[in-house]
C-alpha positions as CSV (number, residue, x, y, z in Angstrom):
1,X,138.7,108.4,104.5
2,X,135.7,106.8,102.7
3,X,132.2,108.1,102.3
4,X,130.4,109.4,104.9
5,X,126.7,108.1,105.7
6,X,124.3,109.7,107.7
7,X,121.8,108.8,109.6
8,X,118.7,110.0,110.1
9,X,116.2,110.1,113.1
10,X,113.8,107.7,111.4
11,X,112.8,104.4,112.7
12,X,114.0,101.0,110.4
13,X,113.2,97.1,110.9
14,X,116.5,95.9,112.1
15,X,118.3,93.7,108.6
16,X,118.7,90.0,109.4
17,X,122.1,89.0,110.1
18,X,123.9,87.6,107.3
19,X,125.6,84.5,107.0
20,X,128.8,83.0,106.2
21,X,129.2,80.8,102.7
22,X,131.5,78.9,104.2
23,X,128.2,77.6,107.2
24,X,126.7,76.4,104.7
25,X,129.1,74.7,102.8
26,X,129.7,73.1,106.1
27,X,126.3,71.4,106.0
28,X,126.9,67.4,105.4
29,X,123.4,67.3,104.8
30,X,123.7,69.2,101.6
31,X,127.0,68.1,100.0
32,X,127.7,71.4,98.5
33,X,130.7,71.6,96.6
34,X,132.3,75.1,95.5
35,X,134.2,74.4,92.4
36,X,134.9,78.4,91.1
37,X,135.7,81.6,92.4
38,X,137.8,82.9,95.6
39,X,137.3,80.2,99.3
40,X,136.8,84.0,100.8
41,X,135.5,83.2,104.6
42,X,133.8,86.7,104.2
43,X,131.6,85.9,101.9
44,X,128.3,86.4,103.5
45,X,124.6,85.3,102.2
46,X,121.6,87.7,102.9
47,X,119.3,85.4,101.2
48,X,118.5,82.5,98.3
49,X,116.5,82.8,95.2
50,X,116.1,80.3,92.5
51,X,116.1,82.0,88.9
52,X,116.2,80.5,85.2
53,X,115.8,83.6,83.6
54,X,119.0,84.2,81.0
55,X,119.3,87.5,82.8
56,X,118.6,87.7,86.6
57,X,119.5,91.4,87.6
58,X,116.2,92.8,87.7
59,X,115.1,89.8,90.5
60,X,118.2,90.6,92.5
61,X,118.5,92.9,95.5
62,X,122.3,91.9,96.4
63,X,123.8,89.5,98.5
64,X,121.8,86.3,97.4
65,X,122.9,82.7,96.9
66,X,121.7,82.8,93.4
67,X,120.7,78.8,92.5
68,X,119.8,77.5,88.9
69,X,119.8,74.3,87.2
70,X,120.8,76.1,83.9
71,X,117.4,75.7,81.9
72,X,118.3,78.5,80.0
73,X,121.4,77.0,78.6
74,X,120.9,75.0,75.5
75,X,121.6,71.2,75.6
76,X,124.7,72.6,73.3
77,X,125.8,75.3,75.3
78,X,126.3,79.0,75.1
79,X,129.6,80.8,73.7
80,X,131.8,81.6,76.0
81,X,131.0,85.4,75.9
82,X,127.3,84.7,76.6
83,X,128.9,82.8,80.4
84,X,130.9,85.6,80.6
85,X,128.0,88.4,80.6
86,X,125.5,86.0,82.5
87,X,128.3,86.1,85.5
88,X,129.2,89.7,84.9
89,X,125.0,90.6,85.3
90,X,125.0,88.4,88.4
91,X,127.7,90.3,90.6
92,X,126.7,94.1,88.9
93,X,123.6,92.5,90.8
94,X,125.2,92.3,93.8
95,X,124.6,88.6,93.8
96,X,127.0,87.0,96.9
97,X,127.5,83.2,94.6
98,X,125.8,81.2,92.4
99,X,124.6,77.6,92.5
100,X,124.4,75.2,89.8
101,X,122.2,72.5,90.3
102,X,123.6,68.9,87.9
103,X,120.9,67.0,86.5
104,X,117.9,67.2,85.3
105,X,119.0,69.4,82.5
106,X,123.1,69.4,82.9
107,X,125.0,66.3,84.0
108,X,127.8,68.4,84.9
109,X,128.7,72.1,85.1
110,X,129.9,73.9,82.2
111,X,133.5,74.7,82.1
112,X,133.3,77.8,80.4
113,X,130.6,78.9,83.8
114,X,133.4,77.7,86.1
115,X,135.7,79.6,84.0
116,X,133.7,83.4,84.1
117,X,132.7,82.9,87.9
118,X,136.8,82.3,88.1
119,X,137.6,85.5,86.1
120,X,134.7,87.4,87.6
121,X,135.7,86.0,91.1
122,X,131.9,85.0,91.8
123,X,132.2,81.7,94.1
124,X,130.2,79.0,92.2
125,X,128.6,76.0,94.4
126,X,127.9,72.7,92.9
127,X,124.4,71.5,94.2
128,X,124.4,67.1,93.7
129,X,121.7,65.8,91.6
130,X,120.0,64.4,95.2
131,X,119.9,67.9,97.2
132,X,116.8,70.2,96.1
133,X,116.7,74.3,95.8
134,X,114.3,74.1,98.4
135,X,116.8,72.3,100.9
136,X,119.5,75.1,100.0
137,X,116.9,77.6,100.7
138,X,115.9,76.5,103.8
139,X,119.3,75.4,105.0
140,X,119.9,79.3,104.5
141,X,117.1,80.6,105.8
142,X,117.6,78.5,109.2
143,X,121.4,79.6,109.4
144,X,120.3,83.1,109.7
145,X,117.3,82.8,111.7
146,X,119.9,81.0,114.1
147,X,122.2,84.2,113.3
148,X,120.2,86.3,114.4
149,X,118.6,85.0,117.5
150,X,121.9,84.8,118.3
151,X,122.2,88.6,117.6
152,X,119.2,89.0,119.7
153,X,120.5,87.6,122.5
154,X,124.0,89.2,122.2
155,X,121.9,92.6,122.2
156,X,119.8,92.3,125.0
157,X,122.7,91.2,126.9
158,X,124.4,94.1,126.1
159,X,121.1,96.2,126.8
160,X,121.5,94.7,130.6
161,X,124.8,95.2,130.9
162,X,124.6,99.1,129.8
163,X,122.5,99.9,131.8
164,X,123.4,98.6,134.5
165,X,126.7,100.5,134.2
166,X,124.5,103.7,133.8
167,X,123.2,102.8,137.5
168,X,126.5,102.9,138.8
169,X,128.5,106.2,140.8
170,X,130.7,107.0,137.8
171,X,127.8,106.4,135.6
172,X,129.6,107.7,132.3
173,X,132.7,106.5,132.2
174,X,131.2,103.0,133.3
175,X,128.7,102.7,130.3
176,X,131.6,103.9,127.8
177,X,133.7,101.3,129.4
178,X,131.2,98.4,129.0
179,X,130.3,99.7,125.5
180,X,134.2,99.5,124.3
181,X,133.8,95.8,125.9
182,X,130.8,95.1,124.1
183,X,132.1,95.8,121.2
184,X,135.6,95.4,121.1
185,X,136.7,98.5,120.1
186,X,136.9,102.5,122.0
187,X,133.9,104.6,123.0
188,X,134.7,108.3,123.1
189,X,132.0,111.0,124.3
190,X,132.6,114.5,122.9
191,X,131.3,117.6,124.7
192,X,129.9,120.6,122.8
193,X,132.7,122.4,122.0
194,X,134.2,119.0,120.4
195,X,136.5,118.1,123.4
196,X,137.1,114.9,124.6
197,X,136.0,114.4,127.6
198,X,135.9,110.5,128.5
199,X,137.0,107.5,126.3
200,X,137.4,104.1,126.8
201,X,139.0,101.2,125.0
202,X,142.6,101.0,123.7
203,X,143.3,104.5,121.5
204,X,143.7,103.9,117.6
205,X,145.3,105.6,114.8
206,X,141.8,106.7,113.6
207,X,141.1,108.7,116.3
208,X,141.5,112.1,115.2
209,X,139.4,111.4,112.4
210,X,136.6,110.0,115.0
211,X,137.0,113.3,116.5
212,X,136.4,115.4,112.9
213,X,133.4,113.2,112.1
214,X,132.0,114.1,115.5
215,X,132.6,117.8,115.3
216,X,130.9,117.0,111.5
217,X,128.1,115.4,113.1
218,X,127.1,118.2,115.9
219,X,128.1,121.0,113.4
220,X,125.2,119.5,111.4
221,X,122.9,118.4,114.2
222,X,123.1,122.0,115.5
223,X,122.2,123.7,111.6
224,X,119.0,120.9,111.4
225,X,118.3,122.6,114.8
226,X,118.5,126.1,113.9
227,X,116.8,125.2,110.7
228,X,113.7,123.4,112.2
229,X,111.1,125.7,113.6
230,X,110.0,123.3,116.6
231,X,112.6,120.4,117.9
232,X,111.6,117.4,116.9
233,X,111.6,114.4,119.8
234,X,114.3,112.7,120.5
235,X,114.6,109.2,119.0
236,X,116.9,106.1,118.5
237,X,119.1,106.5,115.5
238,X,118.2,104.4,112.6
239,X,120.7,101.4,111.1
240,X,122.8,102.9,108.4
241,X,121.0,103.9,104.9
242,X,122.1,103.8,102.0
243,X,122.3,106.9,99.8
244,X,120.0,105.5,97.3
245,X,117.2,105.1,100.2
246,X,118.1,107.7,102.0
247,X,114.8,109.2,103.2
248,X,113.7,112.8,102.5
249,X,116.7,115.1,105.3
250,X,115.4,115.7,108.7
251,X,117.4,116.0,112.0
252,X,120.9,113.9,111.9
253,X,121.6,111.7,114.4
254,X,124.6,109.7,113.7
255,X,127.3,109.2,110.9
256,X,129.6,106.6,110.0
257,X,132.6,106.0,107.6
258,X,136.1,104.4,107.8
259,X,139.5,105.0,108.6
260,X,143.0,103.8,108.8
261,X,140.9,100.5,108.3
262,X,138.8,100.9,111.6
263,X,134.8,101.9,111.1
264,X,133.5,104.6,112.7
265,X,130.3,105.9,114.0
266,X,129.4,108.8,115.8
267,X,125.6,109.5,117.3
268,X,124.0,113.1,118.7
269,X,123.2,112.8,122.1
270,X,119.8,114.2,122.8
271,X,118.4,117.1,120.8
272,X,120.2,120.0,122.0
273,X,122.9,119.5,124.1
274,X,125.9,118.8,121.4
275,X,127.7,116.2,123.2
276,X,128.1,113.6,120.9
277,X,129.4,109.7,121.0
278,X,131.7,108.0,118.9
279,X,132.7,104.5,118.5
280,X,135.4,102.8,116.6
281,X,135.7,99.2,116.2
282,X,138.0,97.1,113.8
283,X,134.8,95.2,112.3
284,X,131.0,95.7,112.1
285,X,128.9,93.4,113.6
286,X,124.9,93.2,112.7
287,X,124.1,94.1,116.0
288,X,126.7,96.5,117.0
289,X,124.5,99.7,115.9
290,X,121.7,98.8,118.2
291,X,124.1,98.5,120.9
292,X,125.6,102.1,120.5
293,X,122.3,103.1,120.5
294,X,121.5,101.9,123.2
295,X,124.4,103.4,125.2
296,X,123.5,106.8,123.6
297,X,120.2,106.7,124.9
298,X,121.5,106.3,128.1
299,X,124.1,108.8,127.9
300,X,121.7,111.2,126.6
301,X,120.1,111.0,129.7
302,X,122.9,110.9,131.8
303,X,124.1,114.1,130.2
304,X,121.1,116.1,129.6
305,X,120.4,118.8,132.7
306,X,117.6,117.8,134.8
307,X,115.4,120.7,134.8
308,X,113.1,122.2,137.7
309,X,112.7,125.3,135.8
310,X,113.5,126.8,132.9
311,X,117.7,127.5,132.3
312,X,116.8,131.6,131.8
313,X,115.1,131.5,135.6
314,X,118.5,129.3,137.0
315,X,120.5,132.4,134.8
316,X,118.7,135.3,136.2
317,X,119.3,134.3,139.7
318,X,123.4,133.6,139.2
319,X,123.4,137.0,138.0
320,X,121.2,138.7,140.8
321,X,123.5,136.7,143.0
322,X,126.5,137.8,141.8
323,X,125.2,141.6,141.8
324,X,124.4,141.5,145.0
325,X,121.3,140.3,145.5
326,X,120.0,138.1,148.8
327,X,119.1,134.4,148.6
328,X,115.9,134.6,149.9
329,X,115.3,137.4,146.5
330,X,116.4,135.1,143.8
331,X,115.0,131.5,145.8
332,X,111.5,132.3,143.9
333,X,113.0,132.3,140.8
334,X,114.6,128.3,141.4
335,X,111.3,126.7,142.6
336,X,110.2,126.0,146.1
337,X,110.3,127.7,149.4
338,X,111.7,125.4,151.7
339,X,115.0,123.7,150.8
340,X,117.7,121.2,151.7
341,X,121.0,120.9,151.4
342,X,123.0,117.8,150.5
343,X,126.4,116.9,150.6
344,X,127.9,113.5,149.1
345,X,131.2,111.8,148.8
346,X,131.3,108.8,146.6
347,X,132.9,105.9,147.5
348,X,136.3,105.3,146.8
349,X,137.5,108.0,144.3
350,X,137.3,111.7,143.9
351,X,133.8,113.4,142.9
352,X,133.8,113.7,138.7
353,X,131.5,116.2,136.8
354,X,129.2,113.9,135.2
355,X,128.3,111.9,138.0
356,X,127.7,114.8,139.7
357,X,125.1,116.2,137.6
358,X,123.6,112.3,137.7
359,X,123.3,112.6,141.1
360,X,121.7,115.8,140.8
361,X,119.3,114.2,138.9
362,X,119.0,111.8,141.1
363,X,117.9,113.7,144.0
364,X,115.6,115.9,141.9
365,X,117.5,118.9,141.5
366,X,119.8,120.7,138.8
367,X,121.2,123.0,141.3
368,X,124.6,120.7,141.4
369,X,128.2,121.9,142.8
370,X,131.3,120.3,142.4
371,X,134.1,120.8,145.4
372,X,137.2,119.1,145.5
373,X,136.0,116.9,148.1
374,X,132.5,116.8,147.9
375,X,129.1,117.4,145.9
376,X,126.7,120.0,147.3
377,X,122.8,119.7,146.0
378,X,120.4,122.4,146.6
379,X,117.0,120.1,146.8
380,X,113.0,121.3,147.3
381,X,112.6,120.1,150.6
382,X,109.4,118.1,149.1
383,X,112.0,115.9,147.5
384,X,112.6,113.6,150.4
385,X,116.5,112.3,149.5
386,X,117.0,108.6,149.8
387,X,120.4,107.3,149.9
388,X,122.3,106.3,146.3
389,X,124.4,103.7,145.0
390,X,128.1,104.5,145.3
391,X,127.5,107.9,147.4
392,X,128.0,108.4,151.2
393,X,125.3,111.8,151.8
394,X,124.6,114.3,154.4
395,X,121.1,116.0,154.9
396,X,120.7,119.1,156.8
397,X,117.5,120.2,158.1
398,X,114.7,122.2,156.3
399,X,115.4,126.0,156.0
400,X,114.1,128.7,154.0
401,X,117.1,131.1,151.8
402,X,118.5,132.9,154.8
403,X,119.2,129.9,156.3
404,X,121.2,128.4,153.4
405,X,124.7,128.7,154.8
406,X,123.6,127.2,158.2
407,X,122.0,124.2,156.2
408,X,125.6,124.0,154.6
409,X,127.0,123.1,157.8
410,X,124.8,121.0,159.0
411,X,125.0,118.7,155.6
412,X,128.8,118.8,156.3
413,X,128.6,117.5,159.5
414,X,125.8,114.9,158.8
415,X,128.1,114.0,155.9
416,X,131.4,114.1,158.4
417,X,128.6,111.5,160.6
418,X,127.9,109.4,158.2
419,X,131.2,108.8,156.6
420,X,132.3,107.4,160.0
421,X,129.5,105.2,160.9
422,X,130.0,104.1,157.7
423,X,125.8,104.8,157.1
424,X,124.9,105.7,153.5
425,X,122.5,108.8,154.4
426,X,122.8,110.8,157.4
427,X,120.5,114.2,158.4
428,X,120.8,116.7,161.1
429,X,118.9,116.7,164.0
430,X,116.3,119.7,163.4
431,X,113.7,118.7,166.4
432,X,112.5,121.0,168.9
433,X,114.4,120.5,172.5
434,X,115.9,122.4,175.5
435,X,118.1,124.9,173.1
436,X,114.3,126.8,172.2
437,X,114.0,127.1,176.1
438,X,116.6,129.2,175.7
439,X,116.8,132.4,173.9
440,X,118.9,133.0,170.7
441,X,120.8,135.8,171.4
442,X,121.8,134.2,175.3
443,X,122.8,131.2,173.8
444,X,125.0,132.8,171.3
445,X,127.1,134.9,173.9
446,X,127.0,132.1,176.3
447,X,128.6,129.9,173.6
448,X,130.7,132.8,172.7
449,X,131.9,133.0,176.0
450,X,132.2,129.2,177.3
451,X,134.1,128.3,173.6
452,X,136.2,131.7,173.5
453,X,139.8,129.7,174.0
454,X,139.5,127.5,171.3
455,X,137.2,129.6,169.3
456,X,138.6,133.1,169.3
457,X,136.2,135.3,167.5
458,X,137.8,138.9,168.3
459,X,140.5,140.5,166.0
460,X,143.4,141.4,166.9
461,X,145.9,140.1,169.9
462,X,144.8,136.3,170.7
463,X,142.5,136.0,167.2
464,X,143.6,133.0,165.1
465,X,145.3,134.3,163.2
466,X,147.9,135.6,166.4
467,X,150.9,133.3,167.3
468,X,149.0,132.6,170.3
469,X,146.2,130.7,169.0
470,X,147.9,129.3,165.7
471,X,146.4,126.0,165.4
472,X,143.0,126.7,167.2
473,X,141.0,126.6,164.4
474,X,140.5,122.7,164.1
475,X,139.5,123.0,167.5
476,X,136.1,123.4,167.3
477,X,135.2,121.3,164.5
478,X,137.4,118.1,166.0
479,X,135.0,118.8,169.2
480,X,132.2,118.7,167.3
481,X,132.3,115.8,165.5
482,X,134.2,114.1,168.4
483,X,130.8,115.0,170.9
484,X,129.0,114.1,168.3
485,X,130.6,110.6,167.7
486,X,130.3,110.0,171.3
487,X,133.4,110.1,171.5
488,X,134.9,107.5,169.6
489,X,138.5,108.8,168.5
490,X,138.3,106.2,165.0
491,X,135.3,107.3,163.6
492,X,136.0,110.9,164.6
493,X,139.3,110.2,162.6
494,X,137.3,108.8,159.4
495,X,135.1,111.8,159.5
496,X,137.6,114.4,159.5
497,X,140.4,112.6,157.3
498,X,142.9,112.7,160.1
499,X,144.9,110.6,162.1
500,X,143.2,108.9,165.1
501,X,146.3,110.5,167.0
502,X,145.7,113.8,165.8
503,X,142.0,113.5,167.2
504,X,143.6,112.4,170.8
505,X,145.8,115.5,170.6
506,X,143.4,117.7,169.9
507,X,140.6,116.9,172.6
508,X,143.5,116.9,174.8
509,X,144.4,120.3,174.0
510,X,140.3,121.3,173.8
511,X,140.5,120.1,177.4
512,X,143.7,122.0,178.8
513,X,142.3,125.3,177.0
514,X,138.8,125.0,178.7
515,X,140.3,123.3,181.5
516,X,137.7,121.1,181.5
517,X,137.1,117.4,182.1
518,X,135.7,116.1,178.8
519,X,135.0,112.6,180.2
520,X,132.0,114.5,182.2
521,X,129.1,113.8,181.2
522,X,127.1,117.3,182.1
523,X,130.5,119.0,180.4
524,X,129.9,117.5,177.2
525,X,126.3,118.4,177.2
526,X,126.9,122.5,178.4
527,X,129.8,122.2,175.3
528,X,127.4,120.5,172.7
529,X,124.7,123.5,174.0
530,X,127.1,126.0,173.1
531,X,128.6,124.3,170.1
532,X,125.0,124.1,168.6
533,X,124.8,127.7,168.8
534,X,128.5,129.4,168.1
């Protein structure tokens, strides 16, 4: 593995794309000829300078198209040694090629020039009597303004496409796939303890070593952590630095190296969290750094908790919970007094963690749990939900802690609802009616009572458990969402994931054990009264 760089959280003027020798060598305009040195197609130019000094390092940064017209070679030449050590200063320089301009002081090049940019392997460019060192500059400096608009335009494509990805149900997994896209290579996000938990793009033989640098990378962005006394804010990571202008250390964002021949490039996701996002690619493009960072922005927030209040309040009442405590004891210490509950489904597919939590986000609350089937979100009640891209949702009505588990049903039936009229958000019914006419304690035994044979509630002989009423326990809850479906044996299918048959047997067996007539209007009524309040 090669050198590892890191990058620090400080802010740097994205470099001009470079471009190729070979673009502008293509230029008819110019009639560039390259008479020395290797026809590389890498060979890139980050600039052109014009020097006739006998010993150009000092004026070179590295990567120019370095053009002279030989004014410091005698009209008799220079020993072959002297060529040799004016090509060897050019590429300790850094310098990408040089150009040798014929006429006014040379009519042609010299051979022993052609012969040290051969031995050096610097590619040497005959520039004709009739094409100026201004028209070479120029040419280059209008192939890479056209580079990088070009670059500009493939970023903020990119920018568009990532995030709408992070919109999206699966938000995650959808801006990792869109970034391994983008850039042609796989996107990996690491969770704290250094475990992969998503990746996209075709897997590489460098990807053990992406998952070292990104243990590397946390195990040092959680030491600047520890070390700092304040966190500093979060920011995009910087292009890669060089050692030698490495800035003074502060918090460390991202590192990069290389592998089995594939580049690499991790970046810390937020400031605390430790998840951390790697990218390997087979080739570095100018612009591809700006992309990643762009998706880890986004996943930062994707991943980060949405906080309400602080974790230690959310930790104290779990644990007062799971001690024994009462709901409507530890409520004070979440926030708010009047709650709802959600449920959600997305559409399509099976409920993942990470979308989860976004959709906790979305609604406004961090108190998020994952079911096999479904998402339940504990929300302030002055967070009014609105339906979400991708999610099929169930409100219940506004209740106070005691009336948590209550709320729970009714978001699973509005859910149940919603899912078969195929509506986006549905909520329960909480309005005052006829039931308040009635007390609470009649209406329970009358429901008791009227819903006994398909809702035994007694131990022992005839409980559901008994032989005699195996199979009554779908009973009630096929009613329900049958009544509340107005009947329709389809949607009451959708809502309970059953067979539209299954729904016909059942009503037909609610009706033989009630011995009712279910097509009656006033008997579906008295059973929805009762229903409402078993």
């Amino acid at each position: 593995m090669e050198e590892t760089h890191t990058v620090s959280e400080q802010s740097a003027v994205p470099l001009t794309p470079p471009v190729p020798l070979g673009a502008l060598l293509a230029r008819e305009d110019l009639a560039l000829r390259q008479i020395a040195g290797p026809a590389d197609a890498g060979t890139v130019l980050h600039g052109a300078h014009a020097s006739e000094m006998a010993d150009p390092y000092p004026y070179l940064l590295g990567g120019e198209l370095l053009l002279t017209a030989g004014a410091h070679v005698p009209a008799g030449g220079l020993p072959d040694a002297r060529f040799d050590d004016y090509v060897a200063r050019i590429v300790a320089a850094g310098g990408a090629a040089l150009g040798f301009g014929v006429a006014p002081v040379h009519d042609a090049v010299p051979r022993a020039l052609v012969a040290a940019c051969e031995a050096h392997g610097l590619p040497l460019i005959e520039v004709p009597a009739r094409t100026t060192f201004s028209a070479v500059a120029r040419a280059v400096w209008q192939l890479m303004e056209r580079a990088r608009t070009g670059e500009l335009r493939r970023v903020t494509e990119a920018q568009q496409s990532l995030a709408a990805a992070a919109s999206r149900p699966d938000p995650v997994p959808s801006v990792l796939r869109r970034l391994a896209r983008r850039l042609g290579g796989r996107a990996v996000l690491y969770g704290p303890e250094g475990t992969e938990i998503a990746a996209a793009g075709t897997a590489t033989a460098a990807d053990p070593a992406l998952a070292r640098l990104a243990r590397v990378l946390a195990g040092s962005a959680s030491a600047d952590r520890s070390a700092s006394p304040a966190p500093a804010p979060a920011a995009s990571p910087a292009p890669p630095l060089s050692p030698d202008s490495a800035p003074a250390p502060v918090a460390t964002t991202a590192a990069e190296t290389t592998a089995s021949g594939v580049h690499l490039a991790v970046y810390a996701l937020g400031a605390r969290q430790g998840f951390v996002l790697g990218v390997a690619t087979a080739r570095r493009e100018p612009g591809d750094h700006t992309v990643a960072s762009v998706a880890a922005v986004l996943l930062s927030l994707l991943t980060g908790e949405h906080r309400s209040g602080s974790g230690a309040a959310r930790s104290s009442a779990l644990v007062r919970l799971l001690l024994g405590g009462a709901p409507e004891e530890v409520a004070p210490l979440l926030g708010g007094g009047r709650w709802l509950v959600v449920h959600a489904r997305p559409h399509g597919q099976q409920p993942a963690a990470v979308a989860a939590s976004a959709l906790g986000a979305a609604l406004g609350s961090p108190l998020v749990d994952l079911g096999a089937d479904a998402v339940r979100v504990l929300v302030p009640a002055d967070r009014e939900p609105r339906p979400q891209p991708g999610w099929t949702l169930g409100v219940s009505a506004e209740t106070d802690p005691a009336g948590w588990p209550q709320a729970d049903a009714q978001a699973a039936r509005a859910l149940a609802r919603a899912r078969a009229t195929r509506t986006a958000l549905a909520r329960h019914g909480a309005g005052a009616g006829l039931a308040d006419l009635v007390p609470g304690d009649e209406a329970r035994a009358h429901a008791r009572a009227l819903l006994a044979p398909i809702a035994p509630i007694a131990a022992g002989p005839g409980s559901p458990g008994s032989p005699a009423n195996a199979g009554t326990a779908p009973l009630v809850e096929t009613l329900r969402a049958w009544l509340s479906l107005h009947g329709s044996w389809d949607r009451t299918a959708v809502a309970l994931s059953v067979h539209r048959n299954t729904v016909r047997q059942r009503i037909a067996r609610c009706s033989a054990l009630l011995d009712a007539d279910l097509d009656d209007a006033d008997v579906r009524m008295e059973l929805w009264f009762a229903l409402k309040h078993l």
